[in-house]
C-alpha positions, -999 to +999 in steps of 0.1 A: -423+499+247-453+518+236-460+548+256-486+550+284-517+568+275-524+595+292-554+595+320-586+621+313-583+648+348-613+642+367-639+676+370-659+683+405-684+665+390-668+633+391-649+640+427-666+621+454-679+649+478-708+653+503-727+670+473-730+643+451-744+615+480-716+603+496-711+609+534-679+621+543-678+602+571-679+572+553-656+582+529-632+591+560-639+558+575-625+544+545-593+560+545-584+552+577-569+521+588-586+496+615-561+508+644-567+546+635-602+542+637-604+519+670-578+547+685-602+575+673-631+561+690-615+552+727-605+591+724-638+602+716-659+585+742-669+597+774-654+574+799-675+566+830-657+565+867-668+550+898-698+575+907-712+570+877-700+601+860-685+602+831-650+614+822-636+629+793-600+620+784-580+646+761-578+629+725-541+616+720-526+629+684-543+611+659-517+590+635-520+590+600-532+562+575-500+546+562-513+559+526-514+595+536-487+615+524-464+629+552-464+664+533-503+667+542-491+661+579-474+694+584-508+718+593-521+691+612-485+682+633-487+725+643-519+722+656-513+691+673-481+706+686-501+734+699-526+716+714-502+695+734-489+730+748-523+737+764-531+720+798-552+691+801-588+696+801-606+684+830-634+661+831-660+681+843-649+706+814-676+697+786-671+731+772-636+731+772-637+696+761-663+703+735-637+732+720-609+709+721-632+687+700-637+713+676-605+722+675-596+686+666-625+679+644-613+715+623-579+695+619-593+661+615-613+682+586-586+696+570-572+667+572-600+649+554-602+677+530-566+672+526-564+629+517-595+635+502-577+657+474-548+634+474-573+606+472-590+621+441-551+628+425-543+592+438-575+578+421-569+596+388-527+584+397-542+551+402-570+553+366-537+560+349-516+533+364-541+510+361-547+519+320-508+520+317-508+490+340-529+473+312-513+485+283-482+475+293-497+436+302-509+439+268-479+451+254-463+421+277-481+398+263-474+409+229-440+414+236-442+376+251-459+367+225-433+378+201-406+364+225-424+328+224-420+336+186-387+348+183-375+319+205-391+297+185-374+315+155-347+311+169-351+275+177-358+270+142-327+291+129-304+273+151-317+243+142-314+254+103-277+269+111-270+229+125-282+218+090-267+245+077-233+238+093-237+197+084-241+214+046-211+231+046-193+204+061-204+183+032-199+209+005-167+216+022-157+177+021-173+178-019-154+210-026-122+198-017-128+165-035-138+183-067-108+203-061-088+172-063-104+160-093-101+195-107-062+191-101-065+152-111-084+163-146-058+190-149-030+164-150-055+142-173-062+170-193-022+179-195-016+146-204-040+144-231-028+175-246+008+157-244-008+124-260-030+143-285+006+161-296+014+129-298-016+112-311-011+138-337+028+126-347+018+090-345-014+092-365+009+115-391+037+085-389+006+062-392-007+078-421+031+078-434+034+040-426+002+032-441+011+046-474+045+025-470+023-004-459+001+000-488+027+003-514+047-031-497+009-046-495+013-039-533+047-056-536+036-081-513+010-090-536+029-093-570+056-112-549+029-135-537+017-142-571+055-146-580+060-171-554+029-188-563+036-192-597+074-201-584+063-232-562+038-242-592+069-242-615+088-255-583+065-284-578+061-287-616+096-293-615+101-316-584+074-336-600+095-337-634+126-352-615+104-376-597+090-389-630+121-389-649+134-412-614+107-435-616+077-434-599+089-466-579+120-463-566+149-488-548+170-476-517+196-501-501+205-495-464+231-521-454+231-525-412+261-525-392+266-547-367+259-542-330+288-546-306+277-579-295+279-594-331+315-582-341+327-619-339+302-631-362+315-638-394+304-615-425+307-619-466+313-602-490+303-568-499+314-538-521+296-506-528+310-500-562+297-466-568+264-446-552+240-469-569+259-503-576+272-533-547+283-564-553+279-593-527+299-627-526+295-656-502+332-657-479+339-698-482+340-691-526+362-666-526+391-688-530+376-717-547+378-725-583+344-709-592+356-672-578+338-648-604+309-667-614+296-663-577+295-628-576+265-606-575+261-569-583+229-554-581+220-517-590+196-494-572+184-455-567+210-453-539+231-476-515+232-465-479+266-479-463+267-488-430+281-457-422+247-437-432+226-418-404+193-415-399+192-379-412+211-392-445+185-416-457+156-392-446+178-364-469+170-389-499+136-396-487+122-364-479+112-354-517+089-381-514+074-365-484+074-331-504+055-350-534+026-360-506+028-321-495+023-311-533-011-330-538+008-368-547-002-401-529+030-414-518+042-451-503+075-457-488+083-494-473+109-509-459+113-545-470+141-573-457+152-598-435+140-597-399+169-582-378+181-561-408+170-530-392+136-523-412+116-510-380+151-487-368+149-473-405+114-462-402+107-455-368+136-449-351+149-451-312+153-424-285+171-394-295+160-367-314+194-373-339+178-416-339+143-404-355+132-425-382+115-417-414+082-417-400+087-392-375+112-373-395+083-368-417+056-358-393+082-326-388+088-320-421+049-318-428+043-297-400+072-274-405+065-271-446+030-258-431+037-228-418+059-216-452+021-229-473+003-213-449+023-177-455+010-187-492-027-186-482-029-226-478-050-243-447-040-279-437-052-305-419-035-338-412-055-370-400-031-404-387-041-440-383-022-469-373-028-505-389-013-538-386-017-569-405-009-599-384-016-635-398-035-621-428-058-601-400-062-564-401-057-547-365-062-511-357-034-500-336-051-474-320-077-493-301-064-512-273-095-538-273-084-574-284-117-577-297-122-551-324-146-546-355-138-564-384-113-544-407-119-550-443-103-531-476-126-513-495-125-494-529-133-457-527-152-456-558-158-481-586-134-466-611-099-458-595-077-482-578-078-459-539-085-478-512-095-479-477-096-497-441-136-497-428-141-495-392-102-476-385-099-452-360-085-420-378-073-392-350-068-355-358-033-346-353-025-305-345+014-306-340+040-333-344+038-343-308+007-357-310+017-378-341+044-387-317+021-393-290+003-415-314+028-435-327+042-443-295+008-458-283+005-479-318+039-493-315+032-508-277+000-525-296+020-540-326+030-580-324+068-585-317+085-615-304+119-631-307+133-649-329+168-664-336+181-639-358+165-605-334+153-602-303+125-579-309+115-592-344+084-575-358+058-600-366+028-581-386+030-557-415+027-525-393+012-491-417+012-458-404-009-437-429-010-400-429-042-378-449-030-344-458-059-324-470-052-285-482-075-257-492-063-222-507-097-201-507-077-171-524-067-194-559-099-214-550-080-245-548-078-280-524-061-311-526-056-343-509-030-366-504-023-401-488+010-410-473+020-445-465+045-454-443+049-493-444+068-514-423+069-547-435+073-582-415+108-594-414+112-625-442+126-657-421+136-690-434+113-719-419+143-739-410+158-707-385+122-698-371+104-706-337+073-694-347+063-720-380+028-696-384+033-662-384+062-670-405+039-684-426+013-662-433+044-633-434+064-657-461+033-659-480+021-624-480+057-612-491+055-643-519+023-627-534+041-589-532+066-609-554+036-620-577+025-589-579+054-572-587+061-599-611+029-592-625+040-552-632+072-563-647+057-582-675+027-560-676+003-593-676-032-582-677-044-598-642-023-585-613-034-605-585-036-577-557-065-595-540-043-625-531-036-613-500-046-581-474-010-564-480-008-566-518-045-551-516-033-528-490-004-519-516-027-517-546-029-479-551+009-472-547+022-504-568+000-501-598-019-470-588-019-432-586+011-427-566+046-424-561+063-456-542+103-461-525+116-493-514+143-494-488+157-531-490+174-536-456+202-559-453+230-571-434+265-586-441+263-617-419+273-647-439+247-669-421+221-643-437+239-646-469+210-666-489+183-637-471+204-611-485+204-627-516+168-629-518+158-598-508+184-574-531+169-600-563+131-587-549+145-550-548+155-551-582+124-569-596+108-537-580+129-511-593+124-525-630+087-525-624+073-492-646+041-478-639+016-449-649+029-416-642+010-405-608-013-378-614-019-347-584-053-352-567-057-311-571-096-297-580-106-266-586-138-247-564-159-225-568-177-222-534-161-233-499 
């Protein structure tokens, strides 16, 4: 607190006296309180008594104003104590009385003079309070003011501290979660000083392995071109023994006979080496013509009845590898019905029962991966065909009523032909050929006969387009491969079914024509005769390499079948034809 200023002392001038206009009496009224004056006036009056005269009382002791001092008592309280000593004045005493009066208006004067001092030193007390009085409300106010803004200060600061708090709660929540991403990075950073070190042994292996990888890259290469020229020479070669074989070629599978036909009675037969049999009919063995009944035949290769399925396909499958070098290739099967044509080409259930047509399909598929480690891409394409009563049937269509199929020439000059109309499916893998194959065979004509059950009654074909492309030598090929299985040949006399076997007698009479026709090399072959010769075109007197299984079996009631079809075979196996040429071209932009 400031200090209070200090009040100017009043002169004489200033003091209110008698002098400067003011009656003292008035001032003296002033000071006195309303009892003090009331009591001063009952003293001071002449009373009046009963004769009319008037009686002086003695004046009781005057009492002070509550603001007079009780110091400025003390002169006054003598006097008064003096006064009290002296007897009462009587009434009739006006002298007496009057001195008395004097007496107390000499006190009641120094009195005065005394309260008016102190009144003068209270006035200036009272100038001084009042200035310090004011000085202090204005330094109140100021002080309130500045309490008013220190509160609100403080309002403000505490409000700011609460923010302040909710800040450091949040930086203290962020600090501790930067702290555990310091320590997280720490451990990333510790492993990626321990994966840099190792970064830095792997990247100096890398660069250790690349050099090795380049130099083997380098080996790989010439080895490649090694190989490449080796499976040229290979196929070269391959191709050599196939023309030096023939380009048509004779197999003989003879059937064994099922459980149920043990009792039936069988001729003749003797496989006199792997090429050579010789057949005779049972009742002339011991007649007087024994000898001049006796026929041998010779072919490629005799299967005995003791051959598997993976043995024939073991002869057969360089064929298959001919169609993988770029060759159009035909293989049929050809003989009586019931002597186990369909069994040799498509097989039964059982992996170890495949026939050549499936064996095949796997042999394709897995020579594909080895041509493809030699920079070759393949694609295979299947359809399915039947020729039924000198009608062409896709196999692969389910509808009974289907486009009409008709054999067409590829171009004017070569002898290629093809089906119009034929659904031709994409196959990826040798299930789906599978998949395929099954679905043809429950949409091929069967029916029983007297010599099989389950004869086959159309020509079935299951033709498979290889087409290869090597964008490294710049080099593609395509090839054809015909699987044929051919209607089973039936006497009229031992047949149910007087029309198919009809059209299926006649269609194998013109393949005899035509083959016929090769042997002598007359200028006409009649290929046009009928829809399998024309079918057959391109692999009997065309680009490609043909095999002939001749199915038989030893029953003696089959004995003039048998006899037939092994005289067929070997008009086919003396047929010579044109060396087949490799449908490989050379590209310049794929």
């Amino acid at each position: 607190m400031s200090k209070i200023p200090k009040l100017p002392i009043s002169t004489k001038e200033n003091r209110p006296t008698i002098l400067n206009g003011r009656p003292t009496s008035r001032i003296l009224a002033k000071t006195l309180s309303d009892t003090d004056k009331k009591l001063l006036i009952l003293n001071h009056t002449k009373p009046i008594g009963r004769n009319g005269v008037t009686t002086t009382l003695p004046a009781p002791r005057v009492k002070r104003a509550a603001s007079v001092p009780v110091a400025a008592a003390g002169p006054s309280a003598k006097t008064s104590s003096k006064t009290n000593l002296n007897p009462k004045i009587p009434p009739y005493d006006y002298k007496a009385r009057f001195q008395d009066l004097l007496e107390k208006h000499k006190v009641l004067k120094s009195e005065y003079s005394d309260l008016k001092e102190k009144h003068v030193e209270t006035a200036e007390d009272y100038e001084k309070v009042k200035e310090a009085l004011q000085s202090t409300n204005t330094e109140k106010d100021i002080i309130r003011e500045k309490l008013l803004n220190t509160i609100k200060d403080l309002k403000d600061r505490t409000s700011e501290l609460q923010n302040l708090k909710i800040d450091y709660d949040i930086t203290k929540h962020a600090y501790e979660e930067l702290q555990n991403k310091i320590k997280i990075l720490n451990e990333v950073a510790n492993n990626l000083k321990q994966k840099s070190l190792e970064y830095d042994h792997l990247d100096k292996e890398y660069n250790d392995l690349s050099q090795r990888h380049k130099s083997l890259q380098e080996e790989t290469d010439a080895l490649q071109n090694i190989l490449a020229l080796m499976y040229k020479d290979q196929r070269i070669l391959r191709n050599t023994v196939q023309d030096l074989k023939g380009n048509i070629r004779v197999y003989c599978r003879i059937r064994p006979p099922l459980e149920t036909e043990k009792s039936k009675p069988l001729f003749s037969l003797n496989v006199l080496d792997a090429c050579s049999i010789e057949v005779e009919k049972t009742e002339l063995l011991s007649s007087a013509k024994k000898g001049k009944s006796q026929h041998s035949f010779t072919f490629d290769g005799i299967f005995t009845p003791h051959a598997t399925q993976e043995d024939v396909f073991t002869q057969v499958s360089s064929m298959i590898q001919s169609a993988l070098d770029g060759y159009n290739v035909c293989i049929f099967a050809y003989g009586q019905t019931g002597s186990g044509k369909t069994y040799t080409m498509e097989g039964s259930c059982g992996k170890e029962n495949y026939g050549i047509i499936p064996r095949s399909i796997d042999m394709i598929f897995s020579c594909m991966e080895d041509l493809k480690r030699m920079g070759w891409e393949l694609t295979v394409k299947a359809n399915f065909l039947e020729i039924y009563n000198e009608v062409i049937y896709d196999l692969l269509d389910s509808n009974k009523e289907q486009d009409s199929h008709d054999i067409k020439m590829v171009n004017s000059k070569g002898t290629d032909v093809y089906v119009s109309n034929l659904k031709e499916e994409e196959v990826a893998s040798a299930h789906d050929f599978i998949r395929l194959l099954m679905f043809a065979q429950r949409n091929r004509q069967t029916a029983a006969t007297l010599n099989n059950e389950r004869s086959s009654r159309s020509h079935s074909v299951a033709q498979i387009k290889i087409a290869a492309i090597n964008e490294t030598r710049k080099e593609k090929f395509t090839s054809n491969l015909n699987l044929v299985d051919l209607a089973g040949s039936e006497s009229g006399k031992t047949t149910q079914r007087m029309d198919e076997t009809k059209h299926i007698n006649r269609s194998l009479s013109e393949l005899s024509k035509v083959i016929l026709s090769l042997q002598t090399h007359q200028s006409h072959i009649p290929y046009r005769n009928s829809k399998l010769t024309h079918l057959l075109m391109p692999s009997l007197g065309g680009n490609s390499k043909t095999l002939m299984l001749v199915n038989i079996n030893q029953f003696d009631e089959c004995f003039g079948e048998t006899l037939n079809s092994l005289r067929f075979a070997t008009k086919v196996n003396s047929c010579r034809t044109t060396k087949a040429k490799k449908n490989l071209t050379m590209v310049d932009n794929f």
